[in-house]
C-alpha angles and dihedrals in degrees: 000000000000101000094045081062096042088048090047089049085062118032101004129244121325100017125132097200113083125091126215087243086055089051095046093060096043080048090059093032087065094038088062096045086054102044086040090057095036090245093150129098099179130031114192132181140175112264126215108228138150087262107052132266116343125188121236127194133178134186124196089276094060140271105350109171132025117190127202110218106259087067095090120227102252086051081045090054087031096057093048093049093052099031093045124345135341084209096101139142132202092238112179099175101040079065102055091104089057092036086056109034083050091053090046097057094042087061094057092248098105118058096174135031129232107191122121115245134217113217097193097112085050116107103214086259098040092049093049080049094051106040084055091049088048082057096061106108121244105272092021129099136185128202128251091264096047087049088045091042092049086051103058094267124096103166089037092088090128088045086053096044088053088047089054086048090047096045106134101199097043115178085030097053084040096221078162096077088060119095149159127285093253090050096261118146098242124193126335123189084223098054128268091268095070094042098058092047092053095054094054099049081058082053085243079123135060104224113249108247 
């Protein structure tokens, strides 16, 4: 799909005469007339991380997705164009402030992260969910129905549970510091695996031996 739009961006539909390499330049041609005139509404760049490549994407508000590797990048695009805007650019540089505050938590030198963040993906009670999950200290941790009950909802320990799972900036908006009563790890949109990694590089965790 991407080069038939790359190849209709040079020589129109139906020629036969454009390259990739042709595309490719008209591609970045455009990117830096957008970014130039401010046309975008989301940026968006790949992301380095312990668990592959993750996909980040801002608006003018702040971070507003943050994809675990298995969301390809074409559902990642797909989602922002439907949920918010199609008008986004790939943006490398736009995303060095979430590129550097995420390797430096991943190296165990940032405990809490100072980016601004851009609720529009957030359903009300996700978003009371959610600000009191962003609230957890690093190495703490609070149980779906403290979550629920901080939020306003004391018997909504399962809709809280579905608002975690649907969280769209996860690590930032730390859901993984969210378990069960009996101190189970429960569920984790990323998988248990990384949950349970990322617990135990806040120290939350002690480190299977």
């Amino acid at each position: 799909m991407t080069d038939a739009i790359e190849r209709t961006l040079i020589v129109g539909p139906g020629s036969p005469n454009g390259t990739r390499a042709d595309a490719a330049a008209a591609a970045r041609r455009l990117g830096e007339r957008i970014a130039a005139e401010g046309l975008a509404d989301i940026d968006y760049a790949p992301v380095d991380s312990p668990f592959g490549t993750l996909y980040a994407a801002t608006t003018r508000r702040g971070l507003v997705r943050l994809a675990f590797p298995e969301e390809s990048l074409d559902e990642f695009l797909q989602r922002l164009a439907h949920r918010l805007s199609p008008r986004i650019l790939a943006a490398p540089a736009a995303l060095d402030p979430v590129k550097r505050e995420l390797e430096e938590y991943f190296a165990g030198s940032r405990r809490r992260f100072d980016l601004p963040l851009d609720w529009s993906l957030i359903t009300p009670f996700a978003k009371r969910v959610l600000r009191k999950t962003a609230a957890i200290p690093y190495g703490g941790h609070l149980s779906y129905a403290e979550v629920a009950t901080e939020a306003g909802s004391p018997r909504g320990a399962r809709a809280a549970g579905n608002a975690l799972g649907s969280n769209p900036i996860p690590i930032v908006i730390p859901c993984h510091r969210v378990l069960h009563s009996g101190g189970g790890l429960g569920g984790y949109g990323g998988g248990l695996e990384r949950k349970r990694y990322l617990l135990e590089l806040e120290g939350a965790l002690t480190p299977r031996m």
